[in-house]
N, C-alpha and C positions, 0 to 999 in steps of 0.2 A: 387631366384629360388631354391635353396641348401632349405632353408626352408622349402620351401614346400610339399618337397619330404619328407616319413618316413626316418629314419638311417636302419630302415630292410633290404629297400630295395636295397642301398648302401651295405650292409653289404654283402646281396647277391650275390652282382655285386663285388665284391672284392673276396668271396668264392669259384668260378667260375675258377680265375686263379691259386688261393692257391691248389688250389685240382687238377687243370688238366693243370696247364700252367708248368709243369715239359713233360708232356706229347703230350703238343700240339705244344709247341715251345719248344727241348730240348737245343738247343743253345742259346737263349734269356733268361737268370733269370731274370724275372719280379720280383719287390717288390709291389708283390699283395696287400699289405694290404696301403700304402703309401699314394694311392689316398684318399683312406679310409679316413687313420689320418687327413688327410687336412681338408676333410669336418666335419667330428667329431669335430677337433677343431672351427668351426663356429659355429655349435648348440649344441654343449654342454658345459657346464660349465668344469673350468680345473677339478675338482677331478673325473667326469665322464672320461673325457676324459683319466686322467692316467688310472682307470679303464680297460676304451675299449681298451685300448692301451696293456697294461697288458693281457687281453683275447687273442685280436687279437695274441700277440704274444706266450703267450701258444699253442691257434690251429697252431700256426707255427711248435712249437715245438714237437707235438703229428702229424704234419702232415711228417716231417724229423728228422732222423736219422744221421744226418751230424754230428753237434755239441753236446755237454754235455747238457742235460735239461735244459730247463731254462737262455738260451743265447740271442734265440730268443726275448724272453719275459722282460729281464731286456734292451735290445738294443732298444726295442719299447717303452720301459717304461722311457728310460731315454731320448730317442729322443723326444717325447712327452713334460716331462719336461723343454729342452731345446728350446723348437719351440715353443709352446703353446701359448706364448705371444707375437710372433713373428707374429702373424695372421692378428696385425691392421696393418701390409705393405703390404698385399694383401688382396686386394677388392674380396669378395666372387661374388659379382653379373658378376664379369668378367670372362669370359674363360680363358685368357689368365692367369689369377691369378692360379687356380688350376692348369695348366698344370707347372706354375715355383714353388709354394709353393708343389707341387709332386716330382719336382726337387730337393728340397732344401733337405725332406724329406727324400728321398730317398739317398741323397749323405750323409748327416749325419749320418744314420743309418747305411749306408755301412764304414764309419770310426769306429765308433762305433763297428759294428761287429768285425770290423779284429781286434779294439782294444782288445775287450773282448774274442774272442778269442784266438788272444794271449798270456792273462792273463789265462786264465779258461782252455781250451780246449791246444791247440798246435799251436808252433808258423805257418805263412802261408807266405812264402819268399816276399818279395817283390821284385817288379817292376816297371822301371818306365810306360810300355806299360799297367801294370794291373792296377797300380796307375790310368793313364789317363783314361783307361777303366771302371772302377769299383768307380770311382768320378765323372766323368765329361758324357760320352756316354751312361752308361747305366742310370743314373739319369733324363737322356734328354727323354731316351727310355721311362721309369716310366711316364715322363711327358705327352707325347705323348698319351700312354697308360691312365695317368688317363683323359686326355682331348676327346680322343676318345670314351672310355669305360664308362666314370662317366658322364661327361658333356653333351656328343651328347645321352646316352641311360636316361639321367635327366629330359635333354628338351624333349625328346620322347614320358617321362610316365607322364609330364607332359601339352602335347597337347591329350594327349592319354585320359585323364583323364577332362581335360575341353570339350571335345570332348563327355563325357562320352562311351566313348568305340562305340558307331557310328560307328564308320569310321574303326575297327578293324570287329564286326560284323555287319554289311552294312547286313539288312535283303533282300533280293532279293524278286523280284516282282511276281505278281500272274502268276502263269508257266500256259501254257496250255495242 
């Protein structure tokens, strides 16, 4: 299924939250780009995929003000390198694969961040209520989110698209 669909279209569907999910949900931080990476790593080869990964996390960093330049973009880049080959223990043709390989995704990166920002940027106290939150809950959340957002609008463009758009503009009958 993931095949079949372009990566633009995905790309779009993950730009969506990067740019307004600060705005639409302010108490929910989605890791917008997460679902992304999951499928990225099934149709692309790895040095694409550091690539996209590296992008993705620059437009992070030109989209927030939070951290020092360039935190975003080494945290994708190096989560990337560490998952990448991790792809053959989730079956892409399953749903339920994306929604845990967004998990995984996502909890790694959120290690990754507070590490690198503790290095780079300034340290960020720990907790064990943030620890659980920001490893385990919001990683779940990401899943949820890539299995809803990636998965259900995937299979949509592509009935949408066997369908040849029919059934989107259904011409109406001769009026009188």
């Amino acid at each position: 299924m993931i095949r079949a669909i372009p990566l633009l279209f995905f790309f779009a569907l993950a730009l969506v939250p990067a740019i307004f999910g600060s705005i639409l949900f302010p108490l929910l931080p989605l890791s917008a780009f997460a679902p992304f990476l999951a499928i990225v790593y099934y149709v692309a080869p790895f040095s694409r995929a550091l690539w996209i990964s590296f992008g993705c996390g620059l437009l992070l960093d030109l989209l927030s003000s939070e951290f020092h330049f360039g935190v975003h973009a080494l945290t994708l880049t190096c989560t990337s390198t560490l998952l990448f080959h991790q792809k053959k223990h989730f079956f892409e043709d399953k749903p339920l694969a994306v929604f845990l390989f967004t998990a995984v995704i996502s909890s790694l990166s959120a290690i990754l961040m507070l590490l690198f920002v503790h290095i780079f940027d300034r340290g960020i106290p720990f907790s064990l209520s943030a620890l659980v939150t920001d490893m385990i809950v919001l990683p779940f959340l990401d899943g949820a989110y890539g299995f809803l957002w990636f998965t259900c609008l995937g299979r949509l463009y592509i009935y949408i698209k066997k369908k040849k758009w029919k059934i989107v503009f259904k011409q109406s009958g001769s009026t009188k």
